[in-house]
N, C-alpha and C positions, 0 to 999 in steps of 0.2 A: 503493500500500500504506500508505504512513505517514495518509491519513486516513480507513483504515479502523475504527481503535479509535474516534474523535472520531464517527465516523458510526454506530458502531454502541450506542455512550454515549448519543448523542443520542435514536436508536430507543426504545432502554432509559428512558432520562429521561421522553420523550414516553409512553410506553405505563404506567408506573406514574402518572403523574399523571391519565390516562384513568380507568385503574383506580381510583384516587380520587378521582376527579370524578365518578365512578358509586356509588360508596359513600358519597360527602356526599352524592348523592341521593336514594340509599334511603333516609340516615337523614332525612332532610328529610319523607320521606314517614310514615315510623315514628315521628317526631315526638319523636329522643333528641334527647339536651343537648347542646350542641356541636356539631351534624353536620359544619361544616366541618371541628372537628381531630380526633373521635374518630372516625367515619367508615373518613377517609382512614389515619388511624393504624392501626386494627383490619386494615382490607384490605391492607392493606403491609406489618403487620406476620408476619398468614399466608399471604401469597402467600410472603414472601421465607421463613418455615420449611418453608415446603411444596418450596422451592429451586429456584420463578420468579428469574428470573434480574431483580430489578426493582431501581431507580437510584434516586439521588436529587441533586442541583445544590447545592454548596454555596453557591452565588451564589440560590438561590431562597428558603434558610432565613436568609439574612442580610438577603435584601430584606424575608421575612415579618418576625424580627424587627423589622428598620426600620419597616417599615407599624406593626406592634402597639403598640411603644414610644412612637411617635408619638404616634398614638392616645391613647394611656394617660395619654400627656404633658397631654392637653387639660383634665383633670380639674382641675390641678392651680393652681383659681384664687387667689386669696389669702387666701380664706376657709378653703379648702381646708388650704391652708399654715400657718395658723395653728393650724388641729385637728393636723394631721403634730406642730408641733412642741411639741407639747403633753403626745404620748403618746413622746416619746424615751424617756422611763425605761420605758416598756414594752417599746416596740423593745427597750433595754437587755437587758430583763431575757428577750426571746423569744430573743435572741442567744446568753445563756451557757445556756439552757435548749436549745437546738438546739445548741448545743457538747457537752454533757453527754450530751444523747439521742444523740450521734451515737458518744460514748464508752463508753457505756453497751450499746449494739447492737452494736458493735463487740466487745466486751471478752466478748459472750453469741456471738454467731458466732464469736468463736476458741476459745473450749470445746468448742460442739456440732459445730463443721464440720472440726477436724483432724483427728479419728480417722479419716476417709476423704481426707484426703488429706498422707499420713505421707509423700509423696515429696518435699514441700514443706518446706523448712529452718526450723525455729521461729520465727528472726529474718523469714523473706519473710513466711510464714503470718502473725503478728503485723501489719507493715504492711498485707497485704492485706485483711487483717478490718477494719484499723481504715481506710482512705481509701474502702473497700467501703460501708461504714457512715455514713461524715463525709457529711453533711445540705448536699451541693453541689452543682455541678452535673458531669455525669457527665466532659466532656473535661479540665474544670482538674481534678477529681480523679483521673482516669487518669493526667494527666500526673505529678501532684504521687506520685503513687503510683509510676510507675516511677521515680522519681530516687530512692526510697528501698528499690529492689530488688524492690518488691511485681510479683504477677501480673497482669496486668493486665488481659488477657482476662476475670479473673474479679470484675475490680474493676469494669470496664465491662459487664459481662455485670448484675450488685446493682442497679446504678445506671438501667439502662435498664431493666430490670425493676423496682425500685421506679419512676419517672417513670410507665410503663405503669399501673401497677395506681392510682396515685391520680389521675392524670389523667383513666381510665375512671371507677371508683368512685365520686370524688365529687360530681361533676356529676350522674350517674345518682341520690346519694343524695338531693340538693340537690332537683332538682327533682321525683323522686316526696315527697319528703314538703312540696312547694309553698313551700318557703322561697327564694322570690327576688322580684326587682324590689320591693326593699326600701331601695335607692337611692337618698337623698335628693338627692345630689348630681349633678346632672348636667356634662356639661361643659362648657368655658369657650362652645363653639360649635358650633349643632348644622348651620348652613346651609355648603354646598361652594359657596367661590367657586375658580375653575380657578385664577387669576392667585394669590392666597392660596395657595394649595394645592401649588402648585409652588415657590412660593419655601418654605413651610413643609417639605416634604420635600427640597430641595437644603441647608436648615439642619440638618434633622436628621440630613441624609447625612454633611454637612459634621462634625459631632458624633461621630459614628459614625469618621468615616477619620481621625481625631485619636484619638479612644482605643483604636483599631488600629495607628496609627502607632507609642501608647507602650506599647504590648505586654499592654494590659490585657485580664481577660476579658471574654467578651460585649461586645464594641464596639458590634456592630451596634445591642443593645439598648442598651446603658446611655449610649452619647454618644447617638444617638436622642433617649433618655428626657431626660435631663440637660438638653438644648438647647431641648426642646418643651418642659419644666417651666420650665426658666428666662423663655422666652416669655410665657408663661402666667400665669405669678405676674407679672409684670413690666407683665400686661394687655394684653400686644400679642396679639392673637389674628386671625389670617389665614385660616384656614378649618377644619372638620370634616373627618374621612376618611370618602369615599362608603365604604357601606358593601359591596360589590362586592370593593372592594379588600382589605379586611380581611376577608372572604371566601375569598379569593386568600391571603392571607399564612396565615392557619389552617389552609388546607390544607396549604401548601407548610410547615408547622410539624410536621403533622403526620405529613408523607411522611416527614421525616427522622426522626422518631423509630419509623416503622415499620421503617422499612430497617436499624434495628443488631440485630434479630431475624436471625441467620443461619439457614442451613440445620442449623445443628446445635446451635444456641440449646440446644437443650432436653436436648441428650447431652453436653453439659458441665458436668460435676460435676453430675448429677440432683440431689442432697443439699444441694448447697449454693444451687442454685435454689432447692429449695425453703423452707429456710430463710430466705432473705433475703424470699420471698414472705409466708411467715409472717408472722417481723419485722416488712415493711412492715405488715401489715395492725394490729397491736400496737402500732408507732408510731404510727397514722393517731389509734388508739384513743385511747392515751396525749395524744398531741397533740389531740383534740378534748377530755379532761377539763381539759387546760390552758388550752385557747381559754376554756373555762364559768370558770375561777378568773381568767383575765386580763380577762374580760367584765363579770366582779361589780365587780371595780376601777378600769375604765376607763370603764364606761355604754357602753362597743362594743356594737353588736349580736355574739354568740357566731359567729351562723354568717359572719360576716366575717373574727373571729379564727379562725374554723376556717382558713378560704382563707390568711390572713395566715399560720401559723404552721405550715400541713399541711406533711408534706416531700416536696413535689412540686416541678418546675422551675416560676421565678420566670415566664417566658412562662405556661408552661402555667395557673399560679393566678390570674394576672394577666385573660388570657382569659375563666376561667372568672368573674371576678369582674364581667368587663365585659359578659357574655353575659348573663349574670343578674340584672346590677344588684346588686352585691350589696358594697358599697362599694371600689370601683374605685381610690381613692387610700391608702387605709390599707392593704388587699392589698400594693398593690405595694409602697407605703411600710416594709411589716415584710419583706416578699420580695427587696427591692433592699438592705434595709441587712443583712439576712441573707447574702446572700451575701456581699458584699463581705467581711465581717467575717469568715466562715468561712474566704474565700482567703487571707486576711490573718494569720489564727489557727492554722488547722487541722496546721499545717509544724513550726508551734514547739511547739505544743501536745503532736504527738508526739515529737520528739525530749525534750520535758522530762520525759514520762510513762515514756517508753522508751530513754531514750539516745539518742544520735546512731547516725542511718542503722539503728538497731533493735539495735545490739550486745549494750544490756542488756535487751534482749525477754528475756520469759520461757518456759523451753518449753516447747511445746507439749501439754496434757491427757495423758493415756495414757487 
């Protein structure tokens, strides 16, 4: 009896990734943007509403990570490094501007979305608009959201629904209107030697179980990244990732963010879905006339600062950047320092705005 749940998990695990290994291949054939992760993500996201009972391996999304990060890491030669650190006061200035937007969406969701849900005490409601909103990524915002009493169901419910809609949307936008492989930069190394290649991913595992050990977020990705960059820059270069495998991780990126679709996704707070749908789409908006003002100042190409500054998860832009060629080191470069900064900011930020733990929230609309 006791390995019947482990065997029946496995079934489950096995048969969703079926199911989107069928759906990367349709889109393969349909010839969309991303097949590996938006594919799989679309299929797993309506199976699991439709209330297929489908799975996902937290050890498969940490390996994708790792693959991805890697990856990512190869761009980043010294030439490379030199433009990164060039555009800091950009980074800079995409940071308090993604702090703002995330204040600002937030502070417009606690107006329009409390009048349906008055069962909710002003102080919760207040925190849940606002970590609902904060431009992060969805787990360290859930988290960061219940130690301040917020909902949280409804704060990870914003977050995987904003993730969904720009991860679809923008790739789809990208390549019908022909703006990619605009990429100058390729990476440090395009040929897969085996012996290379294994010692380069036991480094960047290595990377990965050290920023897990100190409790940071996104391990998998950011010791990864951190370790394959440092490599990189440093001119040690050991091999390319076949591309098979990073095939493999995109999918397995994508199963997990089909699966926080539940069965009732869509009858929880119908109002406030839709809103935050909205929203995103207004943010995407807002954020692409930013990308064209940070583009005239920096000589970026725009549709990189789009990638760079959209509020979509750091994998998923990242991805999208590498799929497309569509400058692979600066993406990640405003995506990685974005986050961190927002985990680092987003805690104090509210209590400064709102009082500790939300005491001096204000009430709720009538």
């Amino acid at each position: 009896m006791p390995l019947l749940p482990p065997f029946r998990s496995v079934v489950r695990i096995a048969l969703t990734l079926i199911a989107a290994l069928l759906a990367a291949q349709l889109c393969l054939v349909l010839r969309t943007p991303l097949p590996w992760m938006i594919g799989p993500l679309l299929c797993t996201a309506l199976l699991t509403m439709c209330g297929v009972p489908t799975m996902s391996a937290h050890a498969f999304r940490n390996a994708g990570q790792w693959v991805i990060a890697t990856a990512l890491g190869l761009y980043f030669t010294p030439e490379v490094a030199q433009l990164i650190g060039g555009l800091w006061w950009a980074i800079a200035l995409a940071i308090v501007w993604a702090l703002l937007l995330g204040w600002g969406f937030g502070a417009w969701l606690f107006r329009y979305a409390s009048p349906d849900l008055r069962d909710i005490p002003g102080s919760t409601m207040r925190a849940t608009c606002y970590y609902a909103s904060a431009i992060g990524g969805a787990s360290e915002m859930t988290l960061l959201a219940e130690r301040e009493g917020a909902r949280t169901d409804l704060v990870a419910a914003s977050h995987s629904l904003r993730v969904l809609i720009v991860t679809v949307s923008i790739p789809f936008a990208l390549q019908w209107s022909g703006l990619h492989g605009l990429d100058l930069l390729p990476p440090a190394i395009r040929v897969v030697e085996p012996k290379g290649l294994i010692i380069l991913l036991l480094a960047a595992g290595v990377g990965a179980f050290i920023m897990r050990q100190l409790g940071r977020a996104n391990p998998w990705f950011l010791g990864a990244l951190l370790v394959t960059l440092g490599l990189t820059v440093s001119g040690i270069t050991l091999s390319a990732i076949p591309q098979w495998m990073v095939n493999a991780a995109q999918l397995a990126i994508g199963v997990s963010l089909g699966v926080r679709f539940s069965a009732d996704f869509l009858h929880t707070a119908p109002r406030w879905i839709a809103l935050v749908a909205m929203g995103t789409v207004v943010l995407m908006l807002i954020c692409a006339l930013f990308a064209l003002g940070l583009s005239w100042l920096t000589g970026q190409p725009w549709v990189t600062l789009i990638l760079g500054t959209s509020p979509g998860g750091i994998a998923e832009m990242a991805i999208t950047a590498k799929v497309l060629q569509l400058g692979v080191p600066v993406v990640t470069a405003f995506q990685v320092c974005r986050l961190v900064a927002v985990l680092l900011l987003v805690a104090p930020m509210y209590r400064w705005l709102y009082g500790d733990s939300g005491t001096h929230a204000a009430q709720r609309s009538g």
